[in-house]
VMD Tcl script that draws the C-alpha trace (Angstrom):
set ca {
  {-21.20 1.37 -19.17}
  {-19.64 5.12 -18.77}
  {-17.89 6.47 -21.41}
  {-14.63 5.73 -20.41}
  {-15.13 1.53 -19.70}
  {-16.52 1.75 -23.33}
  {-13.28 3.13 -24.42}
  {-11.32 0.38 -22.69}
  {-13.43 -2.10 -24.13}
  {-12.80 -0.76 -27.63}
  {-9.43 -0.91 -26.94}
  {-9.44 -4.31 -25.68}
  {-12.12 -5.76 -28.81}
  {-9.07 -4.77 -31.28}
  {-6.34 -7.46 -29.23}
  {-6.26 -10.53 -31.57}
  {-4.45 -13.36 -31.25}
  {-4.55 -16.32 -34.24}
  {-4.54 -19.41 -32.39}
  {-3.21 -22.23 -35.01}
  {-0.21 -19.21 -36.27}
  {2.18 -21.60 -35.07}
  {0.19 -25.04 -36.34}
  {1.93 -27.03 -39.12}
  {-1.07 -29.09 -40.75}
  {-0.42 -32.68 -42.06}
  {-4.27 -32.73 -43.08}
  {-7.32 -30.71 -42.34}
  {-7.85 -31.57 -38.42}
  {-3.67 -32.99 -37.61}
  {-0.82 -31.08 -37.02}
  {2.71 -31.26 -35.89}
  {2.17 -31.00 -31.77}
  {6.30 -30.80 -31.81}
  {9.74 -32.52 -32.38}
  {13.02 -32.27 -31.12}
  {15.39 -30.86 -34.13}
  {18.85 -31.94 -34.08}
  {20.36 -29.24 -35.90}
  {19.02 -26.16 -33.09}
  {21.47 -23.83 -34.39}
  {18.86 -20.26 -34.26}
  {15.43 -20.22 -32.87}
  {13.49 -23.50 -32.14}
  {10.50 -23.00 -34.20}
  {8.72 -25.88 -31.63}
  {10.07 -23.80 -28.71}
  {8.11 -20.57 -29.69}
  {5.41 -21.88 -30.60}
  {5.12 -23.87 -27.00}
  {5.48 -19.69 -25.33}
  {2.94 -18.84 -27.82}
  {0.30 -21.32 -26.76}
  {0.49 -19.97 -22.76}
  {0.85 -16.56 -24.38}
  {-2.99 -17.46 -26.36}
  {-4.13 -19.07 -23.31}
  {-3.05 -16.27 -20.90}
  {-4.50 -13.38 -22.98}
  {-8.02 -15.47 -22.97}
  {-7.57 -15.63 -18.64}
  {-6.86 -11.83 -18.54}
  {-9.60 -11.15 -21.48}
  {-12.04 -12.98 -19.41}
  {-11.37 -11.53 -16.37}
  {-11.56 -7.90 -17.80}
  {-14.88 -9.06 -19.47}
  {-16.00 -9.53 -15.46}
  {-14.66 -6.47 -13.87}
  {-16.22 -4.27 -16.77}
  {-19.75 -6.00 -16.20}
  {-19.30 -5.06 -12.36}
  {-19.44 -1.45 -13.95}
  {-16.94 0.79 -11.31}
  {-18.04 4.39 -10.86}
  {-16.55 6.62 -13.30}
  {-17.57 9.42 -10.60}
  {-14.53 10.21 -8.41}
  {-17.19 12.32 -6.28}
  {-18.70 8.60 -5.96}
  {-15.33 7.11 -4.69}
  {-15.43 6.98 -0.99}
  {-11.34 6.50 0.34}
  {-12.93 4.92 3.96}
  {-15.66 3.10 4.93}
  {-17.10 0.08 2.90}
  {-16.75 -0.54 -0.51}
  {-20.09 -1.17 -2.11}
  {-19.60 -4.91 -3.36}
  {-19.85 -4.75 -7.47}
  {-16.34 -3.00 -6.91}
  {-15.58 -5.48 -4.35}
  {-15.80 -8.37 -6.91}
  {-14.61 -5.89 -9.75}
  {-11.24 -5.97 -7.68}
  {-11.09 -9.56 -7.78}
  {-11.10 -9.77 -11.43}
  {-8.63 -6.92 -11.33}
  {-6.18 -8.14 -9.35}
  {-6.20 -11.96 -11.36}
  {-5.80 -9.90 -14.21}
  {-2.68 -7.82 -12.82}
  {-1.08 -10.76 -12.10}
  {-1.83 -13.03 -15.40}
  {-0.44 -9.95 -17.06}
  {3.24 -9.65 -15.25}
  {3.33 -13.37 -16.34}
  {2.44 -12.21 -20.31}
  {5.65 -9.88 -19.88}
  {7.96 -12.82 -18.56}
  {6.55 -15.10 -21.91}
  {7.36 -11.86 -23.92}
  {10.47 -12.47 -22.31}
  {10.74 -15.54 -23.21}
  {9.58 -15.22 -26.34}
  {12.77 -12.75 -26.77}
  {15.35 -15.55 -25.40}
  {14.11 -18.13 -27.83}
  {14.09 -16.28 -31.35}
  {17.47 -13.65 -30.24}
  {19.23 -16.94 -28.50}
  {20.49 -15.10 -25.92}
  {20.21 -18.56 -23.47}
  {19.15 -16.92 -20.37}
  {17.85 -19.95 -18.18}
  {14.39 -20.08 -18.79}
  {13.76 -20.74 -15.22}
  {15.94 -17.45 -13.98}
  {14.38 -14.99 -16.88}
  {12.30 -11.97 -15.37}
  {11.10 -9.39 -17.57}
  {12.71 -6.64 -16.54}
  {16.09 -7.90 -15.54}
  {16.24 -9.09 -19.14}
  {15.06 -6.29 -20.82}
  {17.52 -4.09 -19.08}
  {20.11 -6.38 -20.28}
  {19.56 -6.83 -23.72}
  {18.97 -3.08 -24.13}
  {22.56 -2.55 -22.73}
  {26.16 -3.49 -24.98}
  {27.49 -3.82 -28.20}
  {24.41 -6.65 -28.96}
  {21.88 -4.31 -27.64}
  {18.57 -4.46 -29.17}
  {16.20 -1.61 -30.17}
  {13.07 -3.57 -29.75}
  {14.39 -4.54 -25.84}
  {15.65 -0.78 -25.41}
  {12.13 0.26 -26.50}
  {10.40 -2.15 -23.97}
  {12.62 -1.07 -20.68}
  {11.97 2.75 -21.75}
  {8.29 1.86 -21.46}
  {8.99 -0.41 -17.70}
  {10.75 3.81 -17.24}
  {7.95 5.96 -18.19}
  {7.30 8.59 -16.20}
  {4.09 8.99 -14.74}
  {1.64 11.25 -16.35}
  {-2.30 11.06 -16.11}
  {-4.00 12.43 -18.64}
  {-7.89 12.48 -20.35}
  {-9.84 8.99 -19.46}
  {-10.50 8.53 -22.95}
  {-6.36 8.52 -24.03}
  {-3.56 6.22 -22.84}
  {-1.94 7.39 -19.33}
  {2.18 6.99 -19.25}
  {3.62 5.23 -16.39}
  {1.00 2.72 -15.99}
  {3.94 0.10 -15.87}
  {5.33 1.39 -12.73}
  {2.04 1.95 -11.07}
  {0.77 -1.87 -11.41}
  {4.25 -2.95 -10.41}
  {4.00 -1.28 -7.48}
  {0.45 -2.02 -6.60}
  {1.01 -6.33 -7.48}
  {3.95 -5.65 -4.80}
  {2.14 -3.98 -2.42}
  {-0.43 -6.23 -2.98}
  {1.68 -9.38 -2.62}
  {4.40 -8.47 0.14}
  {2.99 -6.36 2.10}
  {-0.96 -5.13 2.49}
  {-4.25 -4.81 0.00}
  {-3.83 -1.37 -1.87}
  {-7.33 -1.90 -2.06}
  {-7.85 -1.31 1.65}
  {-6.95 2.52 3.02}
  {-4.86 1.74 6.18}
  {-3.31 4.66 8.54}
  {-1.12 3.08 11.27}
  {2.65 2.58 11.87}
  {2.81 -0.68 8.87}
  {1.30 1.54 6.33}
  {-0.61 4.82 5.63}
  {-2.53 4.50 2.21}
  {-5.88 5.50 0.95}
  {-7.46 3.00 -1.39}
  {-7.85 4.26 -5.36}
  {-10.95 4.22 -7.08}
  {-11.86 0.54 -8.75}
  {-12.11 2.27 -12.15}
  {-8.71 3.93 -11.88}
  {-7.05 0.85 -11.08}
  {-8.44 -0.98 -14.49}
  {-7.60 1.85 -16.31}
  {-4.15 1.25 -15.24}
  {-4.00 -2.59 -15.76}
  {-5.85 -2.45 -19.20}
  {-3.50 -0.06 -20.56}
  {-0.28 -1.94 -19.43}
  {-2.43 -5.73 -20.87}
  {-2.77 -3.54 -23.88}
  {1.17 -2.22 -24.63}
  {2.23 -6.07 -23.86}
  {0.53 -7.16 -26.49}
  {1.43 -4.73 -28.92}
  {5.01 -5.40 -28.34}
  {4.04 -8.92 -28.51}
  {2.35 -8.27 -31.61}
  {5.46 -6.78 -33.35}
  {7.63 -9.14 -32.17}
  {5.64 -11.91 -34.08}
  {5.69 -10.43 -36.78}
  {9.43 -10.41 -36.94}
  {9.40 -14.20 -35.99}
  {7.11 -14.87 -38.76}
  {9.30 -12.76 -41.35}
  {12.17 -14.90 -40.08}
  {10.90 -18.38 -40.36}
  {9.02 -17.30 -43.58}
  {12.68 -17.11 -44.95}
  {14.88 -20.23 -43.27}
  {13.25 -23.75 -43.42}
  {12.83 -24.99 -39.64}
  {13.75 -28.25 -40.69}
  {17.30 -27.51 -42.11}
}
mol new
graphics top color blue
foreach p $ca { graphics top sphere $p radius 0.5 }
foreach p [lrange $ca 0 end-1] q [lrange $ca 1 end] { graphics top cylinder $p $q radius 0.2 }
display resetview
């Protein structure tokens, strides 16, 4: 691997997720699956812990598929990257795992979401919550929340590339756009000039550069929200 896919993968080694953080044991092998509590007067301890479960099994899908684009190894040459013609096919199937992985990870932000509506009780529908129309919300008002104010400024970042080996700003925006482009309209991964659309495809390796990056700032805000959720129930008994 080039030097900068072996920076990713650093970056991507150090996301940890402890599977049984929301487990309550009755012996060594049994634990509480779940229970509907009567008295649901703050955050459903059963709730969160059901988001945290698709959160763990989520990060393993988009882990996985990073694992597979990074074995394709993309040119870290842009002198290598041709815009037309045929795209020699590790990058091909690189793109594949790329693209699973963009969308697995706008799914991680709804659960962060999610995550959000359950411990702040805000009661957004869980079936009508989107990530960013939340987030925009609950940054807003007299109830406005730092940690949702910080999350929409990073959904605003400008966009600024900078050295491969450091953390590019506006990554956000760009893999919005790109999951858009690639779902309503035509592969960004194809250069097309004609009257639907005139594009020239980016290189593979710039594309996972952008989708690591934005995996990577999901779960650190994931990561600090837990910790807030753990403070919590650490201090109120679920079961009052």
């Amino acid at each position: 691997m080039g030097k900068s896919l072996d920076w990713l993968k650093e970056q991507v080694d150090k996301v940890v997720l402890d599977e049984k953080l929301f487990r309550l044991y009755i012996s060594n092998d049994k634990y509480i699956l779940g229970a509907h509590l009567k008295n649901n007067n703050g955050p459903n301890y059963f709730s969160i812990s059901t988001i945290y479960d698709s959160i763990v099994r989520l990060n393993k899908y988009i882990r996985m598929s990073f694992d597979l684009a990074a074995q394709c190894e993309p040119t870290e040459n842009l002198l290598e990257h041709t815009m037309i013609g045929d795209i020699p096919n590790n990058e091909i199937v690189a793109l594949y795992y790329i693209e699973n992985m963009i969308f697995r990870i706008e799914t991680l932000w709804d659960l962060l979401a999610q995550l959000c509506n359950e411990f702040w009780q805000t009661k957004c529908p869980i079936d009508k919550l989107y990530a960013e129309n939340y987030f925009h919300n609950a940054q807003q008002g007299k109830k406005a929340k730092q940690f949702a104010k910080c999350v929409y400024q990073y959904f605003m970042e400008k966009d600024e590339i900078k050295d491969d080996m450091e953390f590019w700003f506006g990554n956000y925006q760009y893999i919005k756009d790109y999951r858009n482009k690639m779902t309503h309209r035509n592969s960004p991964s194809i250069t097309t000039i004609s009257n639907f659309d005139f594009d020239f495809r980016p290189p593979t390796m710039f594309v996972l550069k952008r989708a690591t990056e934005v995996y990577l700032k999901v779960y650190e805000f994931i990561k600090d929200l837990l910790d807030e959720i753990m403070e919590y129930f650490a201090a109120n008994n679920i079961f009052d």
